[in-house]
Residue, then its C-alpha position, 0 to 999 in steps of 0.5 A: x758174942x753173937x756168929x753173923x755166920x749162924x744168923x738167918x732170917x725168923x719167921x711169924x710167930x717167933x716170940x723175938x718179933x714181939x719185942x721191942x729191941x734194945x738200942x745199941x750201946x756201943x758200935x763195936x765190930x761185932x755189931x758191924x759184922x752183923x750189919x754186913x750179915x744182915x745186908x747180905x741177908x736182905x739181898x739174898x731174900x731180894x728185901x728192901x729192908x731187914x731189921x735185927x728182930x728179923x734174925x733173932x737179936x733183940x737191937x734197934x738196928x736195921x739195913x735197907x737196900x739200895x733204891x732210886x740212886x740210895x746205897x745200901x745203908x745201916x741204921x742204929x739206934x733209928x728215931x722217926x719224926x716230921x711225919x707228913x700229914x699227907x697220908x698214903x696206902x700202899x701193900x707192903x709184905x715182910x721177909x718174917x711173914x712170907x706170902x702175907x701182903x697188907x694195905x698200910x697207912x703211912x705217913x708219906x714223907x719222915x726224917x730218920x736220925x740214927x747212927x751209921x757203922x761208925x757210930x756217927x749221927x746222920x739224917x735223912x728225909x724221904x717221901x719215897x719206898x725207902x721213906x716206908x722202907x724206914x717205917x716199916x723197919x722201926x715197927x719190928x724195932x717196937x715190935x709191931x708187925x704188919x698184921x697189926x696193920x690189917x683191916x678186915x679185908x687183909x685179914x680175910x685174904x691172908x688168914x690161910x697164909x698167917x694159919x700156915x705160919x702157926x702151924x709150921x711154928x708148932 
């Protein structure tokens, strides 16, 4: 049984952002007390999204904010499709690798099936920061981060920062 109340957020290189998480099984209150953790979490951090791999749990799970009239809002078990041909770039950064900003190429539209708190089916379709909010979440899902992403002019500009993070992890 997990404590919401001991969960924090985890920083690069912790081993936990490396893997691809399991999908939840059944949507019990514990897996809802965790939602409302990580809700909190990513509010207090001032995120636009936080997935489960963020605070040590190995879940196909993640939280966005609210944005653009959208309310906060619980994904389980997310599956991206529809992508847009239509590519965009835009910086992104992470609350697991703090000082580090990366040009990423998205898709600029996506569909998101997943589960609410309830465990019912939903579905949605954006072409907005929430639409790269979903992507950049299901990413730590699959344990892809942002870094993964850099060209060589991210790598040059966030070497000391990803340095840092190395070395504070010992």
């Amino acid at each position: 049984m997990v404590d919401p109340a001991s969960l924090r957020i985890v920083l690069f290189p912790a081993e936990i952002l490396r893997r691809k998480a399991d999908p939840v099984a059944v949507v019990t209150d514990e897996v809802r007390a965790v939602a409302r953790r990580m809700l909190e979490l990513m509010r207090d951090a001032e995120g636009i999204g936080l997935a489960a791999p963020q605070v040590g749990l190995p879940w196909r799970l993640f939280v966005t904010g609210p944005h653009e009239g959208e309310p906060e809002r619980v994904f389980i078990n997310p599956e991206l499709t529809e992508p847009s041909e239509e590519l965009e770039v835009h910086e992104e950064g992470c609350l697991s690798i703090p000082n580090v900003r990366v040009e990423v190429r998205r898709p600029r539209e996506i569909t998101i099936s997943a589960l609410d708190l309830d465990g019912r089916p939903f579905t949605l379709r954006r072409s907005d920061l929430l639409a790269r909010a979903w992507q950049h979440e299901v990413d730590h899902l699959n344990g892809v981060l942002i870094i993964d992403r850099m060209g060589p002019m991210d790598r040059l500009a966030n070497r000391r920062a990803i340095r840092d993070l190395k070395s504070a992890a010992g």
